[in-house]
C-alpha positions in Angstrom: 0.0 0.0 0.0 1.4 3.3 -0.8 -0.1 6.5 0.5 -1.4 9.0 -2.0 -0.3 12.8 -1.6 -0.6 15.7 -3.6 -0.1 19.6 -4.3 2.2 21.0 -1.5 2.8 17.4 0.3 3.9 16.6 -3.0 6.2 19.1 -3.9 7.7 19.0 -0.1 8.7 15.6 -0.5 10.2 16.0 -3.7 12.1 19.5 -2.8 13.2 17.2 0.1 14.5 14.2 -1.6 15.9 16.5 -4.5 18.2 18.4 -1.7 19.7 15.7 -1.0 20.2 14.1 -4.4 19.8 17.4 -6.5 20.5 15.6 -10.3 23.8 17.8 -11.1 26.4 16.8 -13.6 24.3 14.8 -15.7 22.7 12.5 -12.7 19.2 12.5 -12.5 17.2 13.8 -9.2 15.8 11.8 -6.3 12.8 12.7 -7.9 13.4 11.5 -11.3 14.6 7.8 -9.8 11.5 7.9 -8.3 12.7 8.1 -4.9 9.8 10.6 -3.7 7.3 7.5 -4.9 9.5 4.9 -3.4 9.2 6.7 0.6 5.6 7.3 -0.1 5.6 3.1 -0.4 7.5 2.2 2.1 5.5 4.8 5.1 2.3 3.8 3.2 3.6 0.0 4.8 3.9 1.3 8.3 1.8 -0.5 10.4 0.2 2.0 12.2 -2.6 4.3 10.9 -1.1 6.9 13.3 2.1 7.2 11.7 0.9 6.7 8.4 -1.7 10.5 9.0 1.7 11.6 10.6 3.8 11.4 8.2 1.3 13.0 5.7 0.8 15.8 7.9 4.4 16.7 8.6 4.6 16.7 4.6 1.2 19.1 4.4 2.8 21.5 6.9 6.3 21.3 5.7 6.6 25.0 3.7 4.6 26.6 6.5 5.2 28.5 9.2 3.2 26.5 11.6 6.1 23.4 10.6 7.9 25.1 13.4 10.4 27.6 11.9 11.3 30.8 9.6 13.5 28.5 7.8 10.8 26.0 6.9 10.8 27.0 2.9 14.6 26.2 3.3 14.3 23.2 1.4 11.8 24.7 -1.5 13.8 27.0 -2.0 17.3 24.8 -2.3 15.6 22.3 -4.8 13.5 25.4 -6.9 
């Protein structure tokens, strides 16, 4: 089971996974190997509904101020 997200959950994730894996000198991004789709799978097999609703809210409030910091957009920003 893989949990569906979209709009700003979805471009969080990917901004996040593409920080760390950017695609630079002819690599592809995290989010062009799919990685964004392959963390979505493997929380989406989390046994707990809990930490499933968690795990899509922390990416819902990730670019907001209410995530807890003025540096939130931080990672937006890095992967724009």
């Amino acid at each position: 089971m893989s949990i569906e997200i979209d709009g700003e959950a979805r471009r969080a994730l990917e901004a996040i996974c593409d920080t760390f894996a950017p695609g630079i000198d002819g690599l592809s991004s995290a989010t062009e190997r799919g990685v964004p789709d392959a963390l979505l799978a493997s929380a989406g097999s989390a046994p707990s509904s809990e930490d499933r609703a968690a795990f899509v809210a922390l990416l819902e409030t990730w670019d907001t101020q209410i995530a807890g910091s003025e540096q939130a957009p931080f990672f937006i920003a890095l992967a724009g």
